[in-house]
VOPAGU-2260 file (C-alpha; in pm, 1 decimal, decimal comma):
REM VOPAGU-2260
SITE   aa  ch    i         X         Y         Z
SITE  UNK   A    0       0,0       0,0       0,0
SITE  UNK   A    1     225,4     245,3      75,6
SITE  UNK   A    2     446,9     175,7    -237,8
SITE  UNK   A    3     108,4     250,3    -451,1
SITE  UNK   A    4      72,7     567,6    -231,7
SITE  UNK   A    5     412,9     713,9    -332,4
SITE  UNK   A    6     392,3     609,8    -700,4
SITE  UNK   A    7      66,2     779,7    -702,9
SITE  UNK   A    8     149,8    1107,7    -496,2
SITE  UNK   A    9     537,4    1104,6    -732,1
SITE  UNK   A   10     260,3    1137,5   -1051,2
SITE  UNK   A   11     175,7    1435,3    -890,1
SITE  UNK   A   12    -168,2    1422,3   -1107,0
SITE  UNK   A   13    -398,4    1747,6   -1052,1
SITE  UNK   A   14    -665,3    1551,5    -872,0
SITE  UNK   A   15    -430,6    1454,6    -626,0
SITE  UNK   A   16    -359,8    1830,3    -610,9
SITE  UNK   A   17    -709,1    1946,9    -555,3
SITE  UNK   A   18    -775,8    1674,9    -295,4
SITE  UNK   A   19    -479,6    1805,3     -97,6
SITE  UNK   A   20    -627,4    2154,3     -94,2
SITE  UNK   A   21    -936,3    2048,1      10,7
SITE  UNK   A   22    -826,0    1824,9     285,2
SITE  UNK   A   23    -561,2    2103,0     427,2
SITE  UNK   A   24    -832,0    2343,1     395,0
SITE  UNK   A   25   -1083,4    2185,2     611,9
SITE  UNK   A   26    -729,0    2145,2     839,3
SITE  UNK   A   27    -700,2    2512,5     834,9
SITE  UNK   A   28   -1056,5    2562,9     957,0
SITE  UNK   A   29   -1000,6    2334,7    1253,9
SITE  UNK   A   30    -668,1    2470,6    1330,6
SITE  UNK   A   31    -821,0    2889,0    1299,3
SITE  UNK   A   32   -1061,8    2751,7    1538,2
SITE  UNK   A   33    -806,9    2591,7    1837,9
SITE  UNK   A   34    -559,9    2921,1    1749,5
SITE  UNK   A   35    -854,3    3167,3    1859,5
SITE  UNK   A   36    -977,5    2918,3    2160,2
SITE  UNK   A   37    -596,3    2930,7    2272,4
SITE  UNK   A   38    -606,1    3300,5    2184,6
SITE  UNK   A   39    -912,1    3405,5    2453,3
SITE  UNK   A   40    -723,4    3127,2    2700,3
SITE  UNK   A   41    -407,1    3345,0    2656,8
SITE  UNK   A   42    -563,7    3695,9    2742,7
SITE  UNK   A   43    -788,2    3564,0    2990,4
SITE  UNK   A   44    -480,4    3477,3    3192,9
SITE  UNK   A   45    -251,4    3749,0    3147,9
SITE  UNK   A   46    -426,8    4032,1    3080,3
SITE  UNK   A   47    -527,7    4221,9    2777,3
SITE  UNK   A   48    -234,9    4458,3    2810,9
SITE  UNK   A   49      48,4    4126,5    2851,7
SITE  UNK   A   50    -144,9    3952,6    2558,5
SITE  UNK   A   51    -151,4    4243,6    2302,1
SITE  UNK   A   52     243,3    4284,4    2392,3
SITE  UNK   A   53     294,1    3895,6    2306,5
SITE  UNK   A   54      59,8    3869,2    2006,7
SITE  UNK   A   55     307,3    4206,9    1867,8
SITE  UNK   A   56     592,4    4022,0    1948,5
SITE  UNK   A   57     497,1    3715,9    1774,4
SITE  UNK   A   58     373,3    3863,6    1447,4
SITE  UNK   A   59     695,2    4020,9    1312,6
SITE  UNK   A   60     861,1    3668,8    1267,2
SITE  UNK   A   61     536,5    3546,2    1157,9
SITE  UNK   A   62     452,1    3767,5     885,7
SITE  UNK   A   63     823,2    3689,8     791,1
SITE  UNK   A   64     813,7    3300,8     764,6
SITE  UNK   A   65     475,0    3338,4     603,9
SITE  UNK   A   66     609,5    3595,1     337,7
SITE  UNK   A   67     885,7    3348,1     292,6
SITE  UNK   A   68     677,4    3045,7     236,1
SITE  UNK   A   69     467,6    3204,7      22,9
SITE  UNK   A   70     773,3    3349,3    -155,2
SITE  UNK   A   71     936,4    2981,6    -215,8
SITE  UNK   A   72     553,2    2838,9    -275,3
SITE  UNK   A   73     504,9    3106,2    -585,6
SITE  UNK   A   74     849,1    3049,1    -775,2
SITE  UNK   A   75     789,0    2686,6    -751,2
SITE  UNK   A   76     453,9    2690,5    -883,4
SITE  UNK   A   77     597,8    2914,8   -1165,2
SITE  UNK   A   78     921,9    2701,8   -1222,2
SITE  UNK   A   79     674,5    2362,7   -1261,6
SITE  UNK   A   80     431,9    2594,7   -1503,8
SITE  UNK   A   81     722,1    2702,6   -1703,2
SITE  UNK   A   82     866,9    2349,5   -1734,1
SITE  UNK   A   83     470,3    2220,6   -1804,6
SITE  UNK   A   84     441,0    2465,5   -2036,0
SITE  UNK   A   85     817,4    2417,1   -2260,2
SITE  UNK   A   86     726,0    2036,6   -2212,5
SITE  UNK   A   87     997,9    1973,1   -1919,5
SITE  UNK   A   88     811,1    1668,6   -1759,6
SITE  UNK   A   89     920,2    1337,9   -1643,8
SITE  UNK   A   90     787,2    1097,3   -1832,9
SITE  UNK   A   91     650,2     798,2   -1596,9
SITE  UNK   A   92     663,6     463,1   -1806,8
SITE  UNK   A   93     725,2     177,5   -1680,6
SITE  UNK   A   94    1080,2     100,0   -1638,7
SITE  UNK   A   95    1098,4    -214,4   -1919,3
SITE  UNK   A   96    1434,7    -276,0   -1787,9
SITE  UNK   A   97    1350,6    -395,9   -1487,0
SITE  UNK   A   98    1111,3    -653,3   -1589,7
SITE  UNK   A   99    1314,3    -813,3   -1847,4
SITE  UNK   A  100    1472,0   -1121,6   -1760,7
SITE  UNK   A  101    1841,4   -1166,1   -1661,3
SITE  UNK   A  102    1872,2    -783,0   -1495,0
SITE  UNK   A  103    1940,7    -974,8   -1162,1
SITE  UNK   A  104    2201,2   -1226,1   -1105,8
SITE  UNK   A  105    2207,9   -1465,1    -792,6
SITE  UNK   A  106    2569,2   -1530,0    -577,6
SITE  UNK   A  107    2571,6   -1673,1    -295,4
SITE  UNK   A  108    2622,3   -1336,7     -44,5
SITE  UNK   A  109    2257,8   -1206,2    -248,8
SITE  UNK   A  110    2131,4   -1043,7    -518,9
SITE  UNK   A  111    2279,9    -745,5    -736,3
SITE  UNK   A  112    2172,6    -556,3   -1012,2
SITE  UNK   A  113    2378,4    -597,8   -1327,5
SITE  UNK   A  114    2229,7    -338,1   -1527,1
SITE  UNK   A  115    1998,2    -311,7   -1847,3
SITE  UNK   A  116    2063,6    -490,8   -2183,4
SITE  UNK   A  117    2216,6    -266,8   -2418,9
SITE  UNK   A  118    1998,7     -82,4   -2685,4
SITE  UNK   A  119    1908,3    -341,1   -2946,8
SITE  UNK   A  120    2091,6    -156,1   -3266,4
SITE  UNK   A  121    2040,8    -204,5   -3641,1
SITE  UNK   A  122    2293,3    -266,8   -3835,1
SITE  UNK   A  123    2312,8    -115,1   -4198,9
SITE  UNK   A  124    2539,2    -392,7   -4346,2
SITE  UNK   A  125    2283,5    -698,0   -4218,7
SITE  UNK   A  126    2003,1    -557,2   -4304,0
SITE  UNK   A  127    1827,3    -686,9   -4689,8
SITE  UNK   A  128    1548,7    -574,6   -4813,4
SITE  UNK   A  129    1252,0    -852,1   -4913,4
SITE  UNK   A  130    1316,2    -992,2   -5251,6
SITE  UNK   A  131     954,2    -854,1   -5405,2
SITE  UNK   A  132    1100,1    -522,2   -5292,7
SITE  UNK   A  133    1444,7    -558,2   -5440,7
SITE  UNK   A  134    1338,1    -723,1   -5744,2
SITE  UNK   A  135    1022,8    -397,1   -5843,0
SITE  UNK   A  136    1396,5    -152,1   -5768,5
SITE  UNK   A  137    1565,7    -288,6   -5973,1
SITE  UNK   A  138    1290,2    -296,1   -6256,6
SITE  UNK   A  139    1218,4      61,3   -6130,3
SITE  UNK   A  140    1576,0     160,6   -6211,0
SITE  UNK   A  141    1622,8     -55,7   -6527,0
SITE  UNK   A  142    1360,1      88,5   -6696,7
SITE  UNK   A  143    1442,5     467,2   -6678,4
SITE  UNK   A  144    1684,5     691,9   -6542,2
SITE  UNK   A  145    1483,9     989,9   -6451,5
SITE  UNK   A  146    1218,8     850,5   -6148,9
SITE  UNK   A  147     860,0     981,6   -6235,5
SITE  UNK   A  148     613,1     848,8   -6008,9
SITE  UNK   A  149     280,8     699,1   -6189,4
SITE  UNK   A  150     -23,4     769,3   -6020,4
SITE  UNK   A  151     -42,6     379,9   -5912,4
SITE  UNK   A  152     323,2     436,5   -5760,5
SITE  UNK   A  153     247,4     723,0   -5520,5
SITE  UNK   A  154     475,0     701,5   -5192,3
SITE  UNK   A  155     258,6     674,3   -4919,7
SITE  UNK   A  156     161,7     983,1   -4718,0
SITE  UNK   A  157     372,2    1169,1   -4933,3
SITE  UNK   A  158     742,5     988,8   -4863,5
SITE  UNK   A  159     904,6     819,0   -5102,5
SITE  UNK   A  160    1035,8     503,7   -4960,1
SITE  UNK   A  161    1348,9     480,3   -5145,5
SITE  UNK   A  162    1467,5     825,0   -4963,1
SITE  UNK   A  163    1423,3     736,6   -4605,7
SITE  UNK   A  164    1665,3     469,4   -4435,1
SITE  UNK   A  165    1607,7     142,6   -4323,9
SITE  UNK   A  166    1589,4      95,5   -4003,3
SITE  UNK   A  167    1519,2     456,3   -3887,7
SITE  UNK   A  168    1753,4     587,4   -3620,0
SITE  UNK   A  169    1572,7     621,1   -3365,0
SITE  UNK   A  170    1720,9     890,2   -3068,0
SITE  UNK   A  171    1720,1     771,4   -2760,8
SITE  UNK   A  172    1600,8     954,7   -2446,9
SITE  UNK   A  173    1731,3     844,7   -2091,0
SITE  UNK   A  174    1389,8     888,9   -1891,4
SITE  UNK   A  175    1603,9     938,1   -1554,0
SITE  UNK   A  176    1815,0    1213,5   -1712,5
SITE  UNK   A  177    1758,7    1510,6   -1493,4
SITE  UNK   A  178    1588,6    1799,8   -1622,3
SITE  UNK   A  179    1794,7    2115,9   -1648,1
SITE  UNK   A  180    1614,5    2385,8   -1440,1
SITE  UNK   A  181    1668,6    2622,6   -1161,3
SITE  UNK   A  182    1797,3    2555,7    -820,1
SITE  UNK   A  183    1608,8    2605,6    -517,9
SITE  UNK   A  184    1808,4    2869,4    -260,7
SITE  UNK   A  185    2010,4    2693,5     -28,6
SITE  UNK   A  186    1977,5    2771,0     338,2
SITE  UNK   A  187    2341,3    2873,2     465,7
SITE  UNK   A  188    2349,9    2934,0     789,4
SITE  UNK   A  189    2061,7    2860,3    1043,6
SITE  UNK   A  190    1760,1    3064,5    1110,7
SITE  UNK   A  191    1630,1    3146,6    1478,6
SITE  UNK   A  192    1298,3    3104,5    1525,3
SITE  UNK   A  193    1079,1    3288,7    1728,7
């Protein structure tokens, strides 16, 4: 369960976002509620004149952790638009690596991971084309020089067949690359909190 939990909450899908609002806003209620109870406790015991002079001194550093927050909350939320937006997103597939046979060997102190299989490659010099295919070339190219398609011998969606390479190279994309993007500040020395 709690392996489902983080793949689910890692996805970071926009329900999952709206339910957390809604559940730490009925939090916030409860919590505005027991902060004003504690509140009339507080100046019902020392005084309205001692519990003004706390509340002041407790709102400075207050108002400063909460501009903070809301400081680091708003460049993240425009950081993960901007990469949303120029199509900087992990891509969450599952890992077909891990399920293929052979990834894990046995010894005898335990298991270890030896790694994925290399990238199955084409190779230009084993590769033949089907003989129907090489045979209709080679009339193609006996019979004139100058290639002018017939309307029976249109290339298909518009590519010609004989100008594209067999296999395509195909560019591949480590999903677990990092994404290049900003750092978050670093906290250098430590704070005092009030």
């Amino acid at each position: 369960m709690p392996g489902e939990w983080y793949a689910i909450c890692n996805k970071c899908s926009q329900d999952l976002m709206l339910l957390s609002v809604d559940r730490l806003s009925t939090q916030v209620d409860t919590i505005r509620t027991d902060v004003e109870l504690l509140r009339s406790k507080i100046i019902a015991d020392k005084g309205e004149e001692a519990a003004a002079k706390i509340f002041s001194q407790h709102c400075e550093p207050l108002n400063r952790l909460r501009n903070n927050i809301a400081s680091k909350k708003t460049l993240k939320f425009d950081r993960d638009a901007n990469d949303y937006l120029l199509n900087r997103v992990y891509s969450w597939r599952e890992d077909q690596y891990r399920a293929a046979e052979g990834n894990y060997r046995q010894r005898s102190r335990g298991n270890y991971w030896m790694g994925p299989p290399a990238p199955q490659r084409y190779h230009r010099q084993s590769y033949r084309p089907p003989l129907e295919a090489a045979q209709t070339e080679m009339h193609a190219s006996s019979s004139s020089d100058d290639y002018s398609p017939s309307p029976a011998s249109q290339p298909f969606l518009e590519v010609d067949t004989r100008e594209q390479r067999y296999p395509p190279k195909r560019q591949y994309r480590n999903p677990r690359a990092p994404i290049p993007r900003e750092r978050y500040p670093q906290r250098t020395h430590q704070k005092v909190r009030y």
